[in-house]
C-alpha positions as CSV (number, residue, x, y, z in Angstrom):
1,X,-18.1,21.3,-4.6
2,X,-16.2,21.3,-1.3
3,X,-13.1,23.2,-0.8
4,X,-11.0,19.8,-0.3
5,X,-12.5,18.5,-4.1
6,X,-11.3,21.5,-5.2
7,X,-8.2,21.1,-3.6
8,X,-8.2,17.2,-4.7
9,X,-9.0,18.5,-8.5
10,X,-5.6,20.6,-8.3
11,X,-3.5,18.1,-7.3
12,X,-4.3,15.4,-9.9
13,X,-4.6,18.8,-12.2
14,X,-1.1,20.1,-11.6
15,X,0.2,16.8,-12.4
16,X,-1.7,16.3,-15.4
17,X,-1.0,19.8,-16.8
18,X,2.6,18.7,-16.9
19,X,2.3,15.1,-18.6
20,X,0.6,16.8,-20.8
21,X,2.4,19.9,-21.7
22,X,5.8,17.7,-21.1
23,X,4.1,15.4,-23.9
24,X,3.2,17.9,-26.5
25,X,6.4,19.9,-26.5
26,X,8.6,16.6,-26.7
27,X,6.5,15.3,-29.6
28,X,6.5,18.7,-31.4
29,X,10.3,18.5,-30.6
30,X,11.0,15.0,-32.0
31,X,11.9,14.7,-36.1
32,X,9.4,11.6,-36.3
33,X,6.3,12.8,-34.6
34,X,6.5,9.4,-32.1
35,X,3.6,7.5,-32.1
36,X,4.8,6.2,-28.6
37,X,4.9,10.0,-27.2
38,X,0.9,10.0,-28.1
39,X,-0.1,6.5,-26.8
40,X,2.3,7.2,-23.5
41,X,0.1,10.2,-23.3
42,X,-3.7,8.5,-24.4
43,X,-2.6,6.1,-22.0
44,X,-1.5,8.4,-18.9
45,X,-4.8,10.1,-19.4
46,X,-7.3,7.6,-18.7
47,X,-4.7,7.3,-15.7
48,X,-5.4,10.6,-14.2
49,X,-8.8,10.8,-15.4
50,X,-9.7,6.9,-12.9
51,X,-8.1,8.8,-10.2
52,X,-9.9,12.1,-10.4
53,X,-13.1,10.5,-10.2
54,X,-12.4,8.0,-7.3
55,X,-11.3,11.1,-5.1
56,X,-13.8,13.8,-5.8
57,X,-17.9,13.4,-6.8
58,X,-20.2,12.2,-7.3
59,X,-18.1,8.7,-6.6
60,X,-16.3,9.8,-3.5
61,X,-19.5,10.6,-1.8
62,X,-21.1,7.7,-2.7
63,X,-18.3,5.6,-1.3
64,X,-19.0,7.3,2.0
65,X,-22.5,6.0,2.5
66,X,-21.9,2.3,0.8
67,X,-18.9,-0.2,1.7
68,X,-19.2,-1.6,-1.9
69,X,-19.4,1.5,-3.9
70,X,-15.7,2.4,-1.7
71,X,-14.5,-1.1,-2.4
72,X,-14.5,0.3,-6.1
73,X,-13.0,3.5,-5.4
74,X,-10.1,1.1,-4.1
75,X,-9.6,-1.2,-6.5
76,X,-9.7,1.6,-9.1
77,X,-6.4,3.5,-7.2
78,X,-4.8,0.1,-7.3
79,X,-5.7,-2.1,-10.0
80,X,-6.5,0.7,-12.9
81,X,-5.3,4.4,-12.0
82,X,-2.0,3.1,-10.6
83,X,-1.0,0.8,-13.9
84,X,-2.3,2.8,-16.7
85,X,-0.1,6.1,-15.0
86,X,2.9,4.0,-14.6
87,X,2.2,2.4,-18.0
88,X,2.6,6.0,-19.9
89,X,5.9,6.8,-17.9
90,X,4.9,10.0,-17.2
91,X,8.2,11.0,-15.0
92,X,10.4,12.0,-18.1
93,X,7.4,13.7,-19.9
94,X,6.0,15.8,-17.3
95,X,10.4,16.7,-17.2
96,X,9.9,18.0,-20.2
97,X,7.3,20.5,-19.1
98,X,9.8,22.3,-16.9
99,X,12.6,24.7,-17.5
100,X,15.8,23.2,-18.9
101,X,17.4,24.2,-15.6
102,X,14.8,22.7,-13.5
103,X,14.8,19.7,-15.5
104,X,18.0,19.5,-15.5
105,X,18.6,19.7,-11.6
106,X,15.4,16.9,-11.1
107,X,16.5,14.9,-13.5
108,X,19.8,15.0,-11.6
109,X,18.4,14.7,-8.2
110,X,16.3,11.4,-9.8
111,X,18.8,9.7,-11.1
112,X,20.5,9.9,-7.3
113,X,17.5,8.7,-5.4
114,X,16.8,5.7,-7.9
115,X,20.8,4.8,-7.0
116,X,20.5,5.0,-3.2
117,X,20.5,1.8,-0.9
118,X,17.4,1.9,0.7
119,X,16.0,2.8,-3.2
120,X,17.4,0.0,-4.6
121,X,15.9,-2.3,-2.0
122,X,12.3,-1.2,-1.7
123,X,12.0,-1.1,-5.3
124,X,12.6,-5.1,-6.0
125,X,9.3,-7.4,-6.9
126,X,9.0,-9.2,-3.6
127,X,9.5,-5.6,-1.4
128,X,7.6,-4.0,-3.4
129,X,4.7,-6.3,-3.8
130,X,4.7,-6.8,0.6
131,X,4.5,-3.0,0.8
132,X,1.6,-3.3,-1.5
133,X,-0.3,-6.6,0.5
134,X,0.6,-4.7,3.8
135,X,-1.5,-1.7,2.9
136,X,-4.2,-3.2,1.5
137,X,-4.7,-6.1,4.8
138,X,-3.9,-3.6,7.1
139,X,-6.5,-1.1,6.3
140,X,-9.1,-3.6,5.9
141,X,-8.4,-5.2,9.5
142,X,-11.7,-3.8,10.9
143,X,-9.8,-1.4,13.5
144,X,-7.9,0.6,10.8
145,X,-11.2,0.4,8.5
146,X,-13.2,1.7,11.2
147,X,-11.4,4.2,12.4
148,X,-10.9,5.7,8.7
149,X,-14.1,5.9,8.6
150,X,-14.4,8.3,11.5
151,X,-11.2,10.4,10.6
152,X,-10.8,12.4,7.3
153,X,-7.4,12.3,8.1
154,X,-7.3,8.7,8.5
155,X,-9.5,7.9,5.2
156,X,-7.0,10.4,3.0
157,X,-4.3,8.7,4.4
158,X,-6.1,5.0,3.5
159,X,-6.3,6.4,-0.2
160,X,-2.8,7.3,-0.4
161,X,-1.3,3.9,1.0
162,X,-3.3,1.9,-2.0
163,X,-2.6,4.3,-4.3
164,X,1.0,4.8,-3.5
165,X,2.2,1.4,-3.0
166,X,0.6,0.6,-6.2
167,X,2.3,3.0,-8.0
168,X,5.6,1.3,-6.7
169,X,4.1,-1.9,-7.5
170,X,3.2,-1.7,-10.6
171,X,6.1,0.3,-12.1
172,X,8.6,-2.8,-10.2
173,X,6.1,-5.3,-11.9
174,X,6.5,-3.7,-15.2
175,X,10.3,-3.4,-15.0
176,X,10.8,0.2,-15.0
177,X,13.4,-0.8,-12.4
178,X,14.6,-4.1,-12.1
179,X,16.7,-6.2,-14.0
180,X,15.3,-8.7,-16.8
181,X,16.6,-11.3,-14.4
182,X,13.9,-10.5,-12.1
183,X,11.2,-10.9,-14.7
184,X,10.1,-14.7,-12.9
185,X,9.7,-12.7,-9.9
186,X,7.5,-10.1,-11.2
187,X,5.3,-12.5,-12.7
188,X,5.0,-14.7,-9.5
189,X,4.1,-11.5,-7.2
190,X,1.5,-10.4,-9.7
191,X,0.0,-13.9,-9.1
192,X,0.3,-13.7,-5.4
193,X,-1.4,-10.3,-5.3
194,X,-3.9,-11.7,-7.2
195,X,-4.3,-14.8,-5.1
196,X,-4.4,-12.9,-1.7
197,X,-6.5,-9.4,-2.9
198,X,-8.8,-13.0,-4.4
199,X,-8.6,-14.2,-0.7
200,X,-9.7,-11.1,1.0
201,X,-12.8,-10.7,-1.4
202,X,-13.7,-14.1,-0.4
203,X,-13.7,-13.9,2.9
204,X,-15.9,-10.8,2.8
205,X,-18.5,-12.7,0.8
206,X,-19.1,-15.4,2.2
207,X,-18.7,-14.0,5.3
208,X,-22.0,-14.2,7.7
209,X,-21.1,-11.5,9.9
210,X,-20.0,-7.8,9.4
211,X,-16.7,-6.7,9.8
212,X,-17.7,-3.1,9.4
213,X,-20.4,-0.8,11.0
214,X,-23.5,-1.0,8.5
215,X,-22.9,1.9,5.8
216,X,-25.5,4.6,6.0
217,X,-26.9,4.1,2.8
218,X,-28.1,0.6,2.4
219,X,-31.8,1.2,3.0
220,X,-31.3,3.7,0.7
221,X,-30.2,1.5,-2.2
222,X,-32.3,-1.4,-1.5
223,X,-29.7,-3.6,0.3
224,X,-28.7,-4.5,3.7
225,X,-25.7,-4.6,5.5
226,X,-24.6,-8.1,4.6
227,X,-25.2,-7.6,1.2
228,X,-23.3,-4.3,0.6
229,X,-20.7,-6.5,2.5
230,X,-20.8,-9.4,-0.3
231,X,-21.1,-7.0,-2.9
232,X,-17.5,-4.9,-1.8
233,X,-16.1,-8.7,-1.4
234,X,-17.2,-9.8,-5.2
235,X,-15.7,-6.5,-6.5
236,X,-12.1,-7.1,-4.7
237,X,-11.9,-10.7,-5.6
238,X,-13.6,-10.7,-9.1
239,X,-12.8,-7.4,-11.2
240,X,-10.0,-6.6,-8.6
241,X,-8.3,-9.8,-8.6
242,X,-8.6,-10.5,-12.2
243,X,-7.1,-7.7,-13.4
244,X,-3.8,-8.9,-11.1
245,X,-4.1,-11.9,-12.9
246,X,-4.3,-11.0,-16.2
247,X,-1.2,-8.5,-15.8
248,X,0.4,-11.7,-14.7
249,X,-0.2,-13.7,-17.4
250,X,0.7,-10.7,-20.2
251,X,3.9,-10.2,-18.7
252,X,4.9,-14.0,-18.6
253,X,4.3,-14.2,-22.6
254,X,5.9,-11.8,-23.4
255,X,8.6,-13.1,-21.2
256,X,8.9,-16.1,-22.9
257,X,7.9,-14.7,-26.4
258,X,11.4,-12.7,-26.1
259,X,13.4,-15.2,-24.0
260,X,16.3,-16.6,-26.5
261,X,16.0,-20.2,-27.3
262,X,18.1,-22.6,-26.0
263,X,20.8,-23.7,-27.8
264,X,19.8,-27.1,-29.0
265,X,16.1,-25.9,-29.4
266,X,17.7,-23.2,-31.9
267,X,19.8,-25.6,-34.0
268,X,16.8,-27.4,-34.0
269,X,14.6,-24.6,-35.2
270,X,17.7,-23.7,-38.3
């Protein structure tokens, strides 16, 4: 293992040391034993687990010598490491890890920076979900694809715009942030993202032309060019794009599951 994975195992490691420390010592803390506490935890796992092995091997170096194989490393940052993390809320439990001083002071220092301006705008569904749609187009224009491919810098850089705006996504979408008002708009940027990320992967499959230099190990794998193509554009608009969708449609029933009834309809219902 290369001194970068190593270096990629600390820093999802570090992170994951806190969660879970912060985790145990609230639940050990609380007088009811929270189930919560556990599933956030269960939960934020299998977060930092997906993104530990998209960024190190044997996945990482497969993604370097086929296009579809680093299609999936992708859409796992976006569409499964980035929700099920944001899902378990790990900010206040890996808080709790910290010295009460420490904590005290970040928690402090949070509760400023989710207040600013600039905060308050970037972090509302349709800002949030174009931050998101920008870095995924962007850096699958072939220039930007292409030159990631030659630059380490460049390719870490890639990874952290998908991963990173997803985590903003995501934690807007599942309302972390905004107010109950903006629920509609959650639900119809979830859809959006799922109708564009559905776009993209069709364009690359039915493509008959490569957008990308060939990836070194086709041959290898029994596929040509084209087909490692199709194959990356099946996984962003099937698995990928489903997954949007499916978020989108949770979050609209239980939307209307908890939306009061209108007056009439509730006389109605007495």
């Amino acid at each position: 293992m290369s001194a970068l994975d190593m270096f990629t195992l600390s820093a999802c490691g570090l992170p994951f040391a806190l969660f879970a420390t912060g985790s145990l010592r609230l639940w050990r803390r609380s007088r009811r034993k929270y189930a919560s506490i556990i599933f956030r935890l269960a939960v934020g796992s299998a977060g930092f687990v997906a993104l530990a092995l998209t960024l190190t091997p044997p996945l990482h170096e497969r993604a370097e010598v086929l296009f579809s194989v680093h299609m999936i490393t992708h859409g796992v940052l976006m569409a499964a490491a980035a929700p099920l993390l944001i899902l378990s809320r790990p900010g206040p439990l890996m808080l709790w890890a910290l010295p009460g001083l420490l904590r005290r002071l970040l928690g402090s220092w949070t509760v400023q920076i989710s207040a600013s301006g600039p905060w308050r705008a970037l972090s509302r569904p349709l800002a949030a979900s174009f931050a998101h749609g920008a870095a995924i187009w962007v850096w699958h224009m072939p220039a930007f694809f292409v030159g990631a491919l030659h630059s380490e810098g460049l390719h870490w850089l890639q990874h952290a715009s998908f991963f990173f705006t997803a985590l903003l996504f995501w934690w807007v979408i599942f309302g972390f942030r905004h107010l109950r008002s903006d629920a509609g708009a959650s639900i119809a940027c979830l859809f959006v993202t799922a109708l564009h990320t559905g776009l993209l992967g069709a364009l690359l499959t039915f493509s008959v032309r490569l957008w990308y230099p060939a990836a070194p190990g086709t041959a290898e794998w029994g596929l040509t060019a084209i087909e490692d193509q199709q194959l990356a554009g099946v996984i962003m608009w099937i698995p990928v794009g489903l997954i949007y969708a499916l978020a989108a449609l949770a979050l609209a029933a239980q939307w209307i599951s908890t939306s009061p009834l209108p007056k009439d309809l509730g006389n109605a219902a007495r």
